[in-house]
C-alpha positions as CSV (number, residue, x, y, z in Angstrom):
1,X,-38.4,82.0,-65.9
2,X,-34.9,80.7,-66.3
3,X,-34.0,83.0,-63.2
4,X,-36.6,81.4,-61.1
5,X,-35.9,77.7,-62.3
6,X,-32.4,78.6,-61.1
7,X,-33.6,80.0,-58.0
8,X,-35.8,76.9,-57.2
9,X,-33.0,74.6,-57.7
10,X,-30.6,76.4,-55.4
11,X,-33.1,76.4,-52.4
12,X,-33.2,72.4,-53.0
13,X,-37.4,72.3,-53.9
14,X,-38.5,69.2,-55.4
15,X,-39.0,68.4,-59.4
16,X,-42.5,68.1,-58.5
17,X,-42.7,71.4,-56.9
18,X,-40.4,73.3,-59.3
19,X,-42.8,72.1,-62.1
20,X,-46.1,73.1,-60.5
21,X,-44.5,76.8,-59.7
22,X,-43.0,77.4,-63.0
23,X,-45.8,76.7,-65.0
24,X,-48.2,78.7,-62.3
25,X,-45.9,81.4,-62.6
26,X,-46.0,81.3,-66.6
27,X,-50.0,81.3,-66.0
28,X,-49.6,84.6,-63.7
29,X,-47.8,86.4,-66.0
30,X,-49.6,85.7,-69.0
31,X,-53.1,87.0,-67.1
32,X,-51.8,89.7,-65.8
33,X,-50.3,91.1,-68.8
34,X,-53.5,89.8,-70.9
35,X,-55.6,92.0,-68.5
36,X,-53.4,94.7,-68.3
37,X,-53.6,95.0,-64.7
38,X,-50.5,97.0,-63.3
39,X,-51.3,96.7,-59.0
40,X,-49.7,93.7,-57.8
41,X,-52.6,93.1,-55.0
42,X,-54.7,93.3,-57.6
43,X,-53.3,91.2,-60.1
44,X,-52.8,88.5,-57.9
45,X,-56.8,88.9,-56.5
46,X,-58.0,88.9,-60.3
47,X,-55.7,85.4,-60.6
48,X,-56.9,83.6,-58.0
49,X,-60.3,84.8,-58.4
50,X,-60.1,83.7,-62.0
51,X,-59.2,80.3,-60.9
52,X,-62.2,80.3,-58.0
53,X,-64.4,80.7,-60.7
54,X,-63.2,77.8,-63.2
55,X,-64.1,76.1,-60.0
56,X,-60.3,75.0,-59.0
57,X,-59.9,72.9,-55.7
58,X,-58.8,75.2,-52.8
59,X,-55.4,73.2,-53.2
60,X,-54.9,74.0,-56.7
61,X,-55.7,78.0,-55.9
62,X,-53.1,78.0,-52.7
63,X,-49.9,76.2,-54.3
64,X,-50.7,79.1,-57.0
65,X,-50.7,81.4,-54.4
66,X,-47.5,80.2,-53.1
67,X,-46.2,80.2,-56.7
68,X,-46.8,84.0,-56.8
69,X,-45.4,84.2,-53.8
70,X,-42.4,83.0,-54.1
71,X,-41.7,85.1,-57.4
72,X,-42.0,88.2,-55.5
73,X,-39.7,87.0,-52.4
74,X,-37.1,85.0,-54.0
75,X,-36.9,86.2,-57.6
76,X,-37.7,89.7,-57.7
77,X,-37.0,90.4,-54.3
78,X,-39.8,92.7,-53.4
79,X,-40.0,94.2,-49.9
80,X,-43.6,94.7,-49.6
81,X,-45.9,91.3,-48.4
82,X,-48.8,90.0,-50.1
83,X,-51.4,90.1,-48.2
84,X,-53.7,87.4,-49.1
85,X,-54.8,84.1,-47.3
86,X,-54.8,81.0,-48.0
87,X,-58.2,79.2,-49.5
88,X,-60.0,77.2,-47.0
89,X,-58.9,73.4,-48.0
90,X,-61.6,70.9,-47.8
91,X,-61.9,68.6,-44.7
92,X,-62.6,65.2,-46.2
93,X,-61.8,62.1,-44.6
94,X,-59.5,59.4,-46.2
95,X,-60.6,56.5,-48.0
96,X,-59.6,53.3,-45.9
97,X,-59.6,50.0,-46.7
98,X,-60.7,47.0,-44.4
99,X,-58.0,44.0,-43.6
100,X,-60.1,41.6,-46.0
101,X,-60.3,44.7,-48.9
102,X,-56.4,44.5,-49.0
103,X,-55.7,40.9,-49.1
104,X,-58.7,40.8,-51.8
105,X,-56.1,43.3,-53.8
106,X,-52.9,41.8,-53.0
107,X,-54.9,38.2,-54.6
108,X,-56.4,40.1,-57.2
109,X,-52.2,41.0,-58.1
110,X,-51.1,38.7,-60.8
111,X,-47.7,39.8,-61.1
112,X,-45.7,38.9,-57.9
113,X,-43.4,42.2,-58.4
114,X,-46.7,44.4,-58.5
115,X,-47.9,42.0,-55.7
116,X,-45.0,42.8,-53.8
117,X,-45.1,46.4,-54.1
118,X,-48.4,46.8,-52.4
119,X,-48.0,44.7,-49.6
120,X,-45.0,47.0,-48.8
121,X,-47.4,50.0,-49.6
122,X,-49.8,48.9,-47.1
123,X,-47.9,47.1,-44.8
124,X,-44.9,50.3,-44.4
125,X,-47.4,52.6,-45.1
126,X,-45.3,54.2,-48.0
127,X,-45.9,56.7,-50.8
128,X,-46.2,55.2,-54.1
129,X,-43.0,57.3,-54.9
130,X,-41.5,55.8,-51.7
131,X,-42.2,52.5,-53.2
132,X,-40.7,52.9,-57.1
133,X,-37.2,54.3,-55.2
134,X,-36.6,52.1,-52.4
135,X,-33.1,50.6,-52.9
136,X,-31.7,47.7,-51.5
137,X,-29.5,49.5,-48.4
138,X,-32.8,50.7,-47.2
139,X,-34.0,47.2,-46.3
140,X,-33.2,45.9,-42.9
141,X,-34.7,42.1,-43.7
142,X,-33.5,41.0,-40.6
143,X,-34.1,43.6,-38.1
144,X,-38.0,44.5,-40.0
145,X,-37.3,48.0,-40.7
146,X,-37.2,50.0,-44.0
147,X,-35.6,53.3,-44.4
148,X,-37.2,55.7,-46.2
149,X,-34.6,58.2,-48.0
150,X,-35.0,61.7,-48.9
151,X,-39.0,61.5,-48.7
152,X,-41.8,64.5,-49.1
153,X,-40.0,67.6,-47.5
154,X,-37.0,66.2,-47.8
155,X,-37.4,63.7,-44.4
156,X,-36.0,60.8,-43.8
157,X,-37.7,58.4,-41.4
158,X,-38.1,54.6,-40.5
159,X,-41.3,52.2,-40.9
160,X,-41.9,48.8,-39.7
161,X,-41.4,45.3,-41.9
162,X,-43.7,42.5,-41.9
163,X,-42.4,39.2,-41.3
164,X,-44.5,37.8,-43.6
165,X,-43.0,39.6,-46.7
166,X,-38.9,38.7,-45.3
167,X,-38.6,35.8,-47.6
168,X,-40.8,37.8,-50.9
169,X,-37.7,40.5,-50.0
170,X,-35.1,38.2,-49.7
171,X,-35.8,36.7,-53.2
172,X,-36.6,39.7,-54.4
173,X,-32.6,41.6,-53.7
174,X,-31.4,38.0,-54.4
175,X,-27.6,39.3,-56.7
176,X,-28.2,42.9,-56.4
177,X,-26.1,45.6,-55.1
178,X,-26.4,47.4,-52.3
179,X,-27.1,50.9,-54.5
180,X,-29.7,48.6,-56.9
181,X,-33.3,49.6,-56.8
182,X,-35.6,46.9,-55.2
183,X,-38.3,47.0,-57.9
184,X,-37.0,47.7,-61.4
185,X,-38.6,48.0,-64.9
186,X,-37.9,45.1,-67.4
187,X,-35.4,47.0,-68.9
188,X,-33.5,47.4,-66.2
189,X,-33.9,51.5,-65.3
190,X,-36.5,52.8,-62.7
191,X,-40.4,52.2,-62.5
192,X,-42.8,55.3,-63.2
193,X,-45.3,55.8,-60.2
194,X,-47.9,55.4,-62.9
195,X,-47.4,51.8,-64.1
196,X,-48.3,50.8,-60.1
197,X,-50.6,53.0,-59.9
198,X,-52.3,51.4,-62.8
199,X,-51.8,48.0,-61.6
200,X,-53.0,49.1,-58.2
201,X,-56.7,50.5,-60.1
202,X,-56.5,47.5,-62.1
203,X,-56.4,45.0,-59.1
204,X,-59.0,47.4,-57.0
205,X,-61.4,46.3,-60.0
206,X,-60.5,42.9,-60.1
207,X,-61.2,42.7,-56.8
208,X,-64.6,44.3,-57.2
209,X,-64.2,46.8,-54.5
210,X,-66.1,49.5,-55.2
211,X,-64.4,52.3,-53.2
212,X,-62.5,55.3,-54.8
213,X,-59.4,54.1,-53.4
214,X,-56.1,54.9,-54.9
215,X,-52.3,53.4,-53.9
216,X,-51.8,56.5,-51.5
217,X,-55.3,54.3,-49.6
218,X,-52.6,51.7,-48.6
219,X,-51.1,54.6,-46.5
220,X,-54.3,55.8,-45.2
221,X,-55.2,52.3,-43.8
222,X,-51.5,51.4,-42.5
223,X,-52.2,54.2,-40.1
224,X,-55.7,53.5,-38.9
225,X,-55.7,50.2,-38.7
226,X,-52.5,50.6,-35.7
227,X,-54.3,53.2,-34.4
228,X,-57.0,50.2,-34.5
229,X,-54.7,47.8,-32.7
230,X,-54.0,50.4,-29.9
231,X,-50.6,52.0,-31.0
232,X,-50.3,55.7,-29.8
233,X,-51.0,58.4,-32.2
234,X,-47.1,60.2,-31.6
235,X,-45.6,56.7,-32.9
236,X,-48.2,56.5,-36.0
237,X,-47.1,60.1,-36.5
238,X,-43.3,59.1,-36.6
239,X,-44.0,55.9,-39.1
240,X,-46.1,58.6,-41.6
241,X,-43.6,61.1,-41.3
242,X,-45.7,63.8,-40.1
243,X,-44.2,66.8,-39.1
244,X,-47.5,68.3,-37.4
245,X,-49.1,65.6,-35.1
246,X,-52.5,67.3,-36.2
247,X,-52.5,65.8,-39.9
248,X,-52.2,62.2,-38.5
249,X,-55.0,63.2,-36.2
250,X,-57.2,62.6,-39.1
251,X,-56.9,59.2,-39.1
252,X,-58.5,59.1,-35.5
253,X,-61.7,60.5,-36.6
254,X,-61.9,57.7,-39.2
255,X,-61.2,55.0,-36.2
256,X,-62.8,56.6,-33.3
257,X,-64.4,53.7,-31.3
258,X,-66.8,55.8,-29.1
259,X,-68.2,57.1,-32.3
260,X,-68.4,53.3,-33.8
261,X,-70.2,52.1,-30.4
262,X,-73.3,54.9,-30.7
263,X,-76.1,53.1,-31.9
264,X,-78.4,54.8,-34.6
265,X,-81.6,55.4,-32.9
266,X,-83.5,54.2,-35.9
């Protein structure tokens, strides 16, 4: 384990995903050795069958699959491939929120750092992560741009600021240094994605919107509401920081006009 902590580290993965593949490498381990299974096809098949059947989401089953895959690759260096594929994900759309659900939220937001937070969630369309560690050299007040830093798969990219929010920013860095974080806790150190996720759930019911819309939502409507105001799917894809045009595709199905034009025959 300490090998393939070390390992994981060296190749640069995230905390997030150095967490999720030590401890489903710990859970391989243990199973296999519990049922005393010795073939390594087999092993792995009884482990992710074992999971299938505790009724695990097909996302849950594959990043143990890649788990177990790296251990064999990149720890114990074994030659032969595992020959297994992936579990089929489930195709659901995302949950969107209409312009008036969001301006119901941001109202519903007593606290005008919170406040602030989501309108940069929805309005950038940023992660809630993107959010909690934006500093102040990534805001461009004057020319509306953010940069987002070191984001999921290590990316950096550029969104769009609203003019709206330049004075709420302006007030907001108002002292700070360049390397300060934007949105701090009270006592000074770094907001947990929790707390505004929280306070994003806790608006959401203030608001009496009955949707099962989380913070990452924002995100999901920042992209289908341009793709609502005409802006071309490759440019949506460059704001999101997509690497495969085909997962901002999504968002089309969820805005497609031709479909919202059909009229039920009923």
């Amino acid at each position: 384990m300490d090998k393939t902590e070390r390992i994981l580290r060296l190749k640069n993965y995230s905390p997030k995903t150095c967490k999720a593949y030590l401890l489903y490498i710990k859970k391989y381990i243990k199973f296999s050795k519990n049922a005393g299974i010795k073939n390594k096809q087999k092993a792995i098949e009884e482990f992710l069958l074992d999971k299938y059947g505790r009724k695990q989401s097909p996302q849950t089953i594959n990043l143990a699959l890649n788990a177990v895959k790296f251990l064999y690759a990149e720890v114990l260096n074994d030659p032969q491939k595992i020959n297994l594929k992936f579990a089929k994900r489930n195709k659901r759309l995302p949950v969107v929120l209409s312009h008036r659900e969001i301006e119901q939220i941001i109202e519903a937001t007593g606290n005008p750092k919170y406040k602030l937070m989501i309108s940069l969630g929805y309005a950038c369309g940023l992660r809630v992560s993107e959010v909690v560690n934006l500093r102040v050299a990534d805001l461009d007040i004057d020319e509306l741009v953010v940069h987002i830093r070191n984001a999921k798969g290590k990316k950096d990219r550029i969104s769009v600021l609203p003019k709206k929010l330049q004075n709420d920013l302006r007030n907001s860095i108002a002292g700070k240094n360049m390397s300060d974080l934007v949105f701090a806790s009270n006592q000074g150190g770094k907001l947990t994605t929790t707390s505004l996720q929280k306070m994003f759930r806790k608006s959401l019911g203030k608001a009496k919107i009955n949707k099962p819309a989380t913070f990452h939502s924002l995100r999901h409507s920042f992209a289908t509401h341009l793709l609502e105001n005409g802006t071309d799917v490759r440019y949506v894809q460059e704001l999101l920081g997509h690497s495969n045009i085909r997962t901002t595709q999504i968002y089309t199905q969820v805005t497609n006009p031709k479909l919202k034009n059909i009229k039920s025959p009923l």
